[in-house]
C-alpha positions, 0 to 999 in steps of 0.5 A, spaced: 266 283 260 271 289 260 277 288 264 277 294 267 269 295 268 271 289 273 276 292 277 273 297 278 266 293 281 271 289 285 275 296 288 267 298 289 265 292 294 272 292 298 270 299 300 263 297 301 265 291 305 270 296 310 266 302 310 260 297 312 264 293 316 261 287 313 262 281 309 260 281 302 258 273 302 255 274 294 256 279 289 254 277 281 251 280 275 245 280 274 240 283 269 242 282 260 249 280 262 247 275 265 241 273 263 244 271 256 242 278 253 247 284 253 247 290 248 253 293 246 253 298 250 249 294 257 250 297 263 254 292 268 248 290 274 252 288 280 248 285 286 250 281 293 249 279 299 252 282 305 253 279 312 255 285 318 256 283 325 254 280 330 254 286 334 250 290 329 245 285 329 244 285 336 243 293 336 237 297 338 239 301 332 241 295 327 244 299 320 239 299 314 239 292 310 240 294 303 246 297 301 245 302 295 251 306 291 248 312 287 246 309 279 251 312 273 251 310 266 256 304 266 254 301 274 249 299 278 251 295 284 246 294 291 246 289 296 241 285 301 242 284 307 243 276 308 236 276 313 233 280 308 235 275 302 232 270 307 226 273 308 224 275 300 225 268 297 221 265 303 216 270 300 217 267 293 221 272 291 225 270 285 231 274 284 236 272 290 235 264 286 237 269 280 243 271 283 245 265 285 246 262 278 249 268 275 254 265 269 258 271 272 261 272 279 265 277 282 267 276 289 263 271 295 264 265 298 262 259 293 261 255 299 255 260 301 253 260 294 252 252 294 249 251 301 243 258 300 241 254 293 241 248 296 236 252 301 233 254 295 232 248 291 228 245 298 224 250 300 222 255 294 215 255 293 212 253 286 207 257 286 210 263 290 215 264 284 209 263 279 205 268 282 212 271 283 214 271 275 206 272 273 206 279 276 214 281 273 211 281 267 203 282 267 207 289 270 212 289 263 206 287 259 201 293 260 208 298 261 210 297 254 207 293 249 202 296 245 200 294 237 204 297 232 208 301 237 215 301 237 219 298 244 225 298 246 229 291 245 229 290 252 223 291 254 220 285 249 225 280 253 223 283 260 216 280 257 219 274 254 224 272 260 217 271 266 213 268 260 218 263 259 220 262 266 212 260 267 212 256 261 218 252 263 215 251 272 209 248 267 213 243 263 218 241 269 212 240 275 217 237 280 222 243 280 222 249 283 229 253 281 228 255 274 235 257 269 238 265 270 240 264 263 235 266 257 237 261 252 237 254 256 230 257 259 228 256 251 231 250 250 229 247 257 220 250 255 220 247 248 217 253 245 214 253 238 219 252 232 216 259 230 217 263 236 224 260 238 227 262 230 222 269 232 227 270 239 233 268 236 232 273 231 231 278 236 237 277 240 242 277 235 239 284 233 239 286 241 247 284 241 249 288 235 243 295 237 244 299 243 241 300 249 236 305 247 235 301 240 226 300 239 223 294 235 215 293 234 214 287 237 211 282 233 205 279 233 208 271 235 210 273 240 205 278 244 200 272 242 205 267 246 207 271 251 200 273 253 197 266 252 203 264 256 200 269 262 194 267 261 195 260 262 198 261 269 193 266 271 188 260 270 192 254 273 194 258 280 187 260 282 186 263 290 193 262 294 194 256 297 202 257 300 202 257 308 210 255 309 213 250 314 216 251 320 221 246 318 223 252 313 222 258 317 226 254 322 232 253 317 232 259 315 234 261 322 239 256 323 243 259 315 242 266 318 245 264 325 251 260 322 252 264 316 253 270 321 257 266 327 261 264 321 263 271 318 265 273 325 271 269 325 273 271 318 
């Protein structure tokens, strides 16, 4: 992580915060970086969670509940707004469970980090999230691989990494938050021995090649990645998912608490 590239993301959430006039309750990397699989030349993917005040939340108008910085080569960095997080993991929605267990953090409240995972931990729906991980890399799947055809690095992992995932919530029936982090996910799933030599190979090419470096995917892994899909497919059958009041009534309670508390702050 550059020294420089860091200030520069802290300088940008403090002016996010004072121009929104909201608080930043998380911001994390997210993506290669944080995931275990970074190029050389990895753009920085900053995420967070932001809270504004009770008198925005009270308006005819309330303001948008993203926050997005226009793209540039080097940052990347948009938040959610904390109902809108709420809202999205109760859906099954993945990604703010993946946020809170980024290795790399940039600002926030660890005690809203340690309260929002426990959240998770408790409501998240196994299913939800396998449907979740199921359609992320069905998606990646048919944009990307093709036989004998040349992909950029990346995009074999961002197959990889949901296969892997639906094969560690197959191995480990009584969790529901699965790791952020690429490498302790295979550690954790027990691939074959022969994918894993396959993927480490993988990733120290990805850490020595540039973003934009193209590999042909081998064979192995377009096997193990398809018949990983497949066997989530097969085991999901028609949605069953219907939330509890209980987590709908908790999740009010962590938004008004969260809310009341960033008032005083």
């Amino acid at each position: 992580m550059s020294r420089d590239a860091v200030q520069q993301i802290d300088q940008t959430l403090q002016r996010i915060a004072q121009e929104n006039h909201a608080n930043i309750a998380l911001a994390v990397e997210s993506g290669s970086r944080a995931w275990g699989f970074a190029s050389p030349d990895s753009d920085y993917d900053c995420r967070f969670i932001f809270i504004r005040g009770i008198d925005q939340y009270l308006s005819l108008s309330p303001p948008r509940d993203v926050i997005e910085i226009p793209i540039d080569p080097i940052f990347d960095i948009n938040g959610w707004d904390l109902g809108k997080a709420l809202k999205l993991m109760l859906k099954g929605n993945a990604v703010v469970i993946e946020w809170l267990q980024s290795p790399i953090s940039y600002s926030g409240s660890e005690e809203f980090k340690i309260e929002l995972l426990a959240f998770a931990t408790k409501f998240a729906s196994r299913e939800l999230m396998t449907r979740h991980y199921l359609h992320l890399g069905l998606r990646q799947r048919r944009m990307y691989f093709g036989d004998g055809k040349y992909i950029p690095l990346k995009k074999i992992f961002y197959a990889l990494r949901p296969a892997t995932v639906l094969r560690w919530l197959r191995y480990h029936p009584s969790e529901r938050v699965p790791p952020m982090h690429f490498p302790t996910l295979m550690e954790e799933s027990e691939p074959p021995k022969a994918i894993c030599d396959l993927v480490s190979s993988l990733m120290e090419r990805k850490a020595q090649t540039r973003e934009l470096g193209t590999e042909i995917i081998p064979y192995e892994i377009c096997r193990y990645v398809d018949a990983e899909f497949e066997m989530a497919t097969r085991l999901l059958g028609p949605s069953r998912v219907r939330l509890s009041r209980e987590a709908h009534e908790e999740a009010d309670a962590f938004f008004c608490r969260w809310v009341r508390k960033c008032a005083t702050i």
